[in-house]
SELUM-86702 format. One line per field, with one value per residue (C-alpha): residue number from 1; residue in one letter; x, y, z. Coordinates in steps of 0.05 Angstrom, whole numbers, always signed. Example, Ala and Ser with C-alpha at 12.3 -4.5 7.8 and 13.67 -1.06 7.14 Angstrom:
nr: [1,2]
rest: [a,s]
px: [+246,+273]
py: [-90,-21]
pz: [+156,+143]
This chain:
nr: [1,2,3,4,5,6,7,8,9,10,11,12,13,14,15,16,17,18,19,20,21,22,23,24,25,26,27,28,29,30,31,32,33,34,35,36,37,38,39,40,41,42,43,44,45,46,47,48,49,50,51,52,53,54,55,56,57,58,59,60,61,62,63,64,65,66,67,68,69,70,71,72,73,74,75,76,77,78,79,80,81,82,83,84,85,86,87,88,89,90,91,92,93,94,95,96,97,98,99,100,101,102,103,104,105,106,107,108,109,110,111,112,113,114,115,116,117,118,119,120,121,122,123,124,125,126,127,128,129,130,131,132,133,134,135,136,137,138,139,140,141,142,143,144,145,146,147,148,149,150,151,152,153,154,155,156,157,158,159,160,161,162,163,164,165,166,167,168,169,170,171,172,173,174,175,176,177,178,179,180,181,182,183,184,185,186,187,188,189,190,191,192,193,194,195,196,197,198,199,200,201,202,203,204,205,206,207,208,209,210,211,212,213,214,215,216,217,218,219,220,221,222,223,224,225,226,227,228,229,230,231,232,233,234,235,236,237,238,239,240,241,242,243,244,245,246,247,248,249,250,251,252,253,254,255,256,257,258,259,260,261,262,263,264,265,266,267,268,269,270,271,272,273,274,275,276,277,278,279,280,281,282,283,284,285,286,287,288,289,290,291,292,293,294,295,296,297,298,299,300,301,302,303,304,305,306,307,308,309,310,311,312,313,314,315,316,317,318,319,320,321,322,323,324,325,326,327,328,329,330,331,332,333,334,335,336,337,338,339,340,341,342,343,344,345,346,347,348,349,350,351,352,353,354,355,356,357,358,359,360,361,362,363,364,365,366,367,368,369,370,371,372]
rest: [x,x,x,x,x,x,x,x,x,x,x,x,x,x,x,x,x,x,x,x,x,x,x,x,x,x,x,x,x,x,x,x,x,x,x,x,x,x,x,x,x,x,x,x,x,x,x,x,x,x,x,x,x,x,x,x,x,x,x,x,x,x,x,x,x,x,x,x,x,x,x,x,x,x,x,x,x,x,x,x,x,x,x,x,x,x,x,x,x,x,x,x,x,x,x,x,x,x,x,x,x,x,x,x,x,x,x,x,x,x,x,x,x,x,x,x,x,x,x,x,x,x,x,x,x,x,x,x,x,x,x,x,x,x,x,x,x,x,x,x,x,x,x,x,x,x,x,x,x,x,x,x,x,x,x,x,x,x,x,x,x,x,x,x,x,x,x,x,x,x,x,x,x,x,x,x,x,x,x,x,x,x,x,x,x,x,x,x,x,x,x,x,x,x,x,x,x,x,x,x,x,x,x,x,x,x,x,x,x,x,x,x,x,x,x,x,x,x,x,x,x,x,x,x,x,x,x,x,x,x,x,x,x,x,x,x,x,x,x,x,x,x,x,x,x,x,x,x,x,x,x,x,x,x,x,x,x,x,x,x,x,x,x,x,x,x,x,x,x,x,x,x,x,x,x,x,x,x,x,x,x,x,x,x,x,x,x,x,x,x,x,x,x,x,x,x,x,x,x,x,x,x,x,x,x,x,x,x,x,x,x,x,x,x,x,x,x,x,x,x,x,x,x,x,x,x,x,x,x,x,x,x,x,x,x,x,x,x,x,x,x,x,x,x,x,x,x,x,x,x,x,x,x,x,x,x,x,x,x,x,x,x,x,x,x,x,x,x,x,x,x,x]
px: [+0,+22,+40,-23,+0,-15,+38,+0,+6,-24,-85,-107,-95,-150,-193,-193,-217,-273,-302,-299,-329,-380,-403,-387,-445,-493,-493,-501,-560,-598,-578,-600,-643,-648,-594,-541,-477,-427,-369,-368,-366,-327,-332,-418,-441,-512,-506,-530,-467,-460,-461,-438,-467,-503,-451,-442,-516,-472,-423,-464,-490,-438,-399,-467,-449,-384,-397,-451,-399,-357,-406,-470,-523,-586,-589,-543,-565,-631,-603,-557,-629,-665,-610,-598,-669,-661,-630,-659,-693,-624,-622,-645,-615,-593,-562,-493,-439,-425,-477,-410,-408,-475,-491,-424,-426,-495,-534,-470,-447,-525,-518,-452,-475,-539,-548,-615,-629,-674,-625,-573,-627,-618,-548,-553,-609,-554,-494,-539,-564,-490,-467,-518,-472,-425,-409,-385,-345,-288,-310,-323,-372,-385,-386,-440,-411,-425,-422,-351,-323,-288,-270,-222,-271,-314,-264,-284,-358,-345,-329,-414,-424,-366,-417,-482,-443,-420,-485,-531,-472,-484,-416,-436,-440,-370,-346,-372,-331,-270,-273,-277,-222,-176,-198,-187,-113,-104,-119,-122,-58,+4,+68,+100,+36,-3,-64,-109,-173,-213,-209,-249,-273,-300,-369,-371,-314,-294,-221,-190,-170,-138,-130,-174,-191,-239,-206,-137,-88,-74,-98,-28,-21,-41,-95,-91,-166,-170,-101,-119,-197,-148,-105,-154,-204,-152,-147,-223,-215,-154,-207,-252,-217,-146,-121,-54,-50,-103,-55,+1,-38,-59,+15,+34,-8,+4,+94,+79,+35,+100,+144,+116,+89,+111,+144,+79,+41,-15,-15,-31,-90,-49,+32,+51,+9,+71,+64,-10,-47,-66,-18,-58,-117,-136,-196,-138,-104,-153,-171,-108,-98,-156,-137,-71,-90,-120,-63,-17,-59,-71,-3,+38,+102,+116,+166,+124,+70,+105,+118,+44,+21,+80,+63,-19,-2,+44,-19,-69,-12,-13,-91,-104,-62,-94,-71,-123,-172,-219,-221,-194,-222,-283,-354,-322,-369,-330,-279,-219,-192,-152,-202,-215,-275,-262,-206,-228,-299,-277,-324,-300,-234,-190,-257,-293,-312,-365,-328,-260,-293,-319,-253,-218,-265,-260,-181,-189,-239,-195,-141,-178,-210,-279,-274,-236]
py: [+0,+71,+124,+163,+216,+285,+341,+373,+442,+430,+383,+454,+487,+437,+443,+521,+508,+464,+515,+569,+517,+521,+588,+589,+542,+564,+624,+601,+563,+607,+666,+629,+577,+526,+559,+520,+567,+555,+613,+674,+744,+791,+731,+724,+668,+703,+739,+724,+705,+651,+569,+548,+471,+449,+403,+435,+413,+354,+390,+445,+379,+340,+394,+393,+321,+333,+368,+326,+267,+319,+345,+295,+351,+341,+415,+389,+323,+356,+409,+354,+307,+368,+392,+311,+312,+375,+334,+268,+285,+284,+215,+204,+270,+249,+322,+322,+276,+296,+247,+228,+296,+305,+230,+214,+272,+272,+203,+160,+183,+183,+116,+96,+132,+98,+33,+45,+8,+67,+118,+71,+64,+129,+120,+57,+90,+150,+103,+70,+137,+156,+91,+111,+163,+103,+113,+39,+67,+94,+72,+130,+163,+226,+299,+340,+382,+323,+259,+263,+302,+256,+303,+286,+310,+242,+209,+238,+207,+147,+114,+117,+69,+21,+25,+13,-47,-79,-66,-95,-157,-126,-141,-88,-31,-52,-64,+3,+33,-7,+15,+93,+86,+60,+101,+172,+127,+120,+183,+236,+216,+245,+210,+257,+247,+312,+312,+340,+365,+331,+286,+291,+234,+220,+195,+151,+106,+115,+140,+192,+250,+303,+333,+399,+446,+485,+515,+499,+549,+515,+447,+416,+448,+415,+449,+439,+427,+371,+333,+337,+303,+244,+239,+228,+187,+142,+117,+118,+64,+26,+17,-11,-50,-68,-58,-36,+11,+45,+65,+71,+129,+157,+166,+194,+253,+255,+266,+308,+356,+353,+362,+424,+466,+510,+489,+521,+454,+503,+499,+559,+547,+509,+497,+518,+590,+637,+687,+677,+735,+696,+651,+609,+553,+538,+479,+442,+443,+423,+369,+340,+344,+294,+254,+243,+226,+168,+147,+148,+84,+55,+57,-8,+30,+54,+102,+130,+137,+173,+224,+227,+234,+291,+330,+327,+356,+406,+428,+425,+470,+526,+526,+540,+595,+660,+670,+624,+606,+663,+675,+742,+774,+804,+800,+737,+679,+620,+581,+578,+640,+644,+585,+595,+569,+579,+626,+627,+653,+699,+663,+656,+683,+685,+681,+620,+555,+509,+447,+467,+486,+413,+375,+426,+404,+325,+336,+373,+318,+262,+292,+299,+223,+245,+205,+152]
pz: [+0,-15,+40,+43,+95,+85,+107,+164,+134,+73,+110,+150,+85,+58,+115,+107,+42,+51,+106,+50,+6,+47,+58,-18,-36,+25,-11,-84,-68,-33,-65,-137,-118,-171,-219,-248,-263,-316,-300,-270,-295,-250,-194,-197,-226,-242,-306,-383,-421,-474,-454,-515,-488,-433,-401,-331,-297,-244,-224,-163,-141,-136,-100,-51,-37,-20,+26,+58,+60,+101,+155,+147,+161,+131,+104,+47,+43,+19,-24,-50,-73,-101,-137,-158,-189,-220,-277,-274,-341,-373,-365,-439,-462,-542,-553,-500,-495,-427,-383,-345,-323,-299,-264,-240,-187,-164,-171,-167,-106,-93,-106,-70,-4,-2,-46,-67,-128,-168,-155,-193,-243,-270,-272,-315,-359,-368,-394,-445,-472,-475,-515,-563,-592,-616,-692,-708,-768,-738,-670,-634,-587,-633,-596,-596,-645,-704,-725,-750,-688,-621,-565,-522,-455,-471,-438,-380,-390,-426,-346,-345,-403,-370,-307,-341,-377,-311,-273,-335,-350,-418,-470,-526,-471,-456,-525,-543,-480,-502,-569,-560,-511,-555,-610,-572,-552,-619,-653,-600,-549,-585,-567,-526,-478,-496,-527,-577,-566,-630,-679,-744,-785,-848,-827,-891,-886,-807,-836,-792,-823,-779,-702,-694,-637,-614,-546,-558,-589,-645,-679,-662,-597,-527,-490,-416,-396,-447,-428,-355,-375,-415,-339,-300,-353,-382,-308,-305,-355,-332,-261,-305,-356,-319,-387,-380,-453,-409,-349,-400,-439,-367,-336,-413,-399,-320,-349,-403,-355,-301,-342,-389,-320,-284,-217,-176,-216,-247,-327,-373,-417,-467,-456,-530,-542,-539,-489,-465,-434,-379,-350,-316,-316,-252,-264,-312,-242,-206,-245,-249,-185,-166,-227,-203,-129,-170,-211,-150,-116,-196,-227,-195,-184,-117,-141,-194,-146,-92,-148,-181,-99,-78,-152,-133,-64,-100,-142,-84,-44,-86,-110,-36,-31,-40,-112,-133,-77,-68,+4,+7,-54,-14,-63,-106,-110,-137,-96,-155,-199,-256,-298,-363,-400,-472,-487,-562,-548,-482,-443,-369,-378,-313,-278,-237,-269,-238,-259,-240,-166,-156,-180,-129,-87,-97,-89,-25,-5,-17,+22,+75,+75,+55,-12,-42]
């Protein structure tokens, strides 16, 4: 087993930031009841600026059962369900390929806390609308965007149709899972380790036919948000699948994002844009943080786990500093500055994201002993 001890500085560090978690959330809840915020503007999440997709609905709910797991008072137990339900409908939502995102947070922790068998329902339900975005030539769950188009953020998803497969003992969930992993490997994964953000393919034949972007800086660059989704997903997988190509692809991302950061272990929005106006993106951090909490217990090296562990911790120390964690900018409502949303559309520049708040969150939580 792996040395899980936590430097006691950093641990009240953590717990500082889980009380200012919080007050964080009290206040988004009952300030907007029933909203579901994508980024900030100016540090409020209330204002009428551009989605671009509706892929953020799991993530105010998940942080909500966080904190629950943390403090067990019914007040967010309850705000945790409603907020749960909120999305339920989305269960057989055709339009997103990011069901991951919205189920894995809420109803499967739901689910995990409490075993009950209609809550894991919805989860199943979820996973087989998901695998219903399989394009069998080319082998690929397509992106929202269309049918020729494979982001590299449905590997953060594609962990629900591996569930729905195991719960239903159903082989063409699985094979579908299998086969989109190994595609995105394959196509997505450069050898150096970084990443590119899509794939495109011609929807006739299944040939690929060339990396794109659409947040990245250029179509051969390596956009930070979307390697840090292939960290922590790849080893989704490997969980899943104990197929080593899986962990392989996984610890490729984890080096290339150690060794192209900055010492402080938070990325800029992607590591090749010369000069970037802002030189930081927090919720890649954040993200990779959790995700490499995972890969320390997953990879079967004790000396490459040691060093995915110490560079998570290095992450986690400076996001809750107060460069990036909020608590001293007085009106700010998000917990993380310095995310970025989509650079190429200024949406959420240097501001709050929703999603980069709960995988802070989920880090802080498993240093703490919350979650696994």
């Amino acid at each position: 087993m792996m040395n899980t001890t936590y430097p006691p500085e950093l641990v009240s560090k953590c717990q500082k930031a889980f009380t200012f978690a919080e007050g964080q959330l009290r206040h988004l809840v009952e300030t907007y009841p029933g909203y579901f915020p994508m980024y900030t503007l100016q540090g409020k999440w209330k204002h009428g600026g551009e989605a671009w997709t509706n892929w953020c609905e799991g993530f105010l709910g998940g942080q909500l059962w966080l904190v629950y797991l943390h403090n067990h008072q019914d007040w967010w137990r309850e705000k945790a369900e409603y907020y749960s339900r909120l999305i339920e409908r989305r269960k057989t939502d055709r339009e997103v390929h990011d069901l991951g995102f919205l189920f894995w947070p809420t109803w499967k922790r739901w689910y995990d806390l409490t075993g009950d068998p209609v809550v894991n329902a919805v989860i199943i339900e979820a996973g087989t609308t998901l695998a219903m975005r399989f394009k069998e030539k080319g082998g690929y769950l397509r992106s929202f965007v269309a049918d020729g188009s494979l982001f590299i953020d449905i590997m953060m998803n594609v962990g629900l149709i591996f569930y729905a497969a195991q719960q239903k003992q159903d082989p063409g969930l699985f094979r579908i899972a299998a086969q989109h992993s190994l595609t995105t490997r394959r196509y997505l994964v450069r050898g150096d380790g970084s990443t590119a953000h899509e794939g495109i393919f011609d929807t006739h034949t299944g040939e690929f036919l060339r990396q794109s972007t659409h947040q990245g800086w250029r179509h051969d660059s390596s956009w930070a948000r979307g390697l840090a989704w292939a960290l922590y997903g790849f080893g989704t997988v490997y969980r899943f699948t104990r197929d080593n190509r899986f962990l392989q692809t996984a610890e490729a991302c984890a080096n290339y994002y150690i060794e192209n950061t900055p010492a402080h272990g938070v990325s800029p929005n992607d590591w090749m844009e010369p000069e970037p106006q802002q030189p930081y993106e927090s919720s890649a951090a954040a993200i990779t943080a959790s995700g490499m909490l995972d890969l320390a217990h997953l990879t079967g090296d004790p000396t490459r786990a040691h060093f995915y562990h110490q560079y998570a911790l290095q992450i986690l120390d400076a996001l809750t500093g107060e460069e990036f964690l909020a608590v001293e900018t007085p009106g700010w409502e998000g917990l993380l500055k310095h995310g970025i949303y989509h650079a190429g559309k200024n949406l959420g520049v240097d501001e709050s994201v929703m999603w980069g708040d709960y995988f802070f969150l989920e880090a802080v939580s498993k240093v703490l002993g919350y979650v696994q």
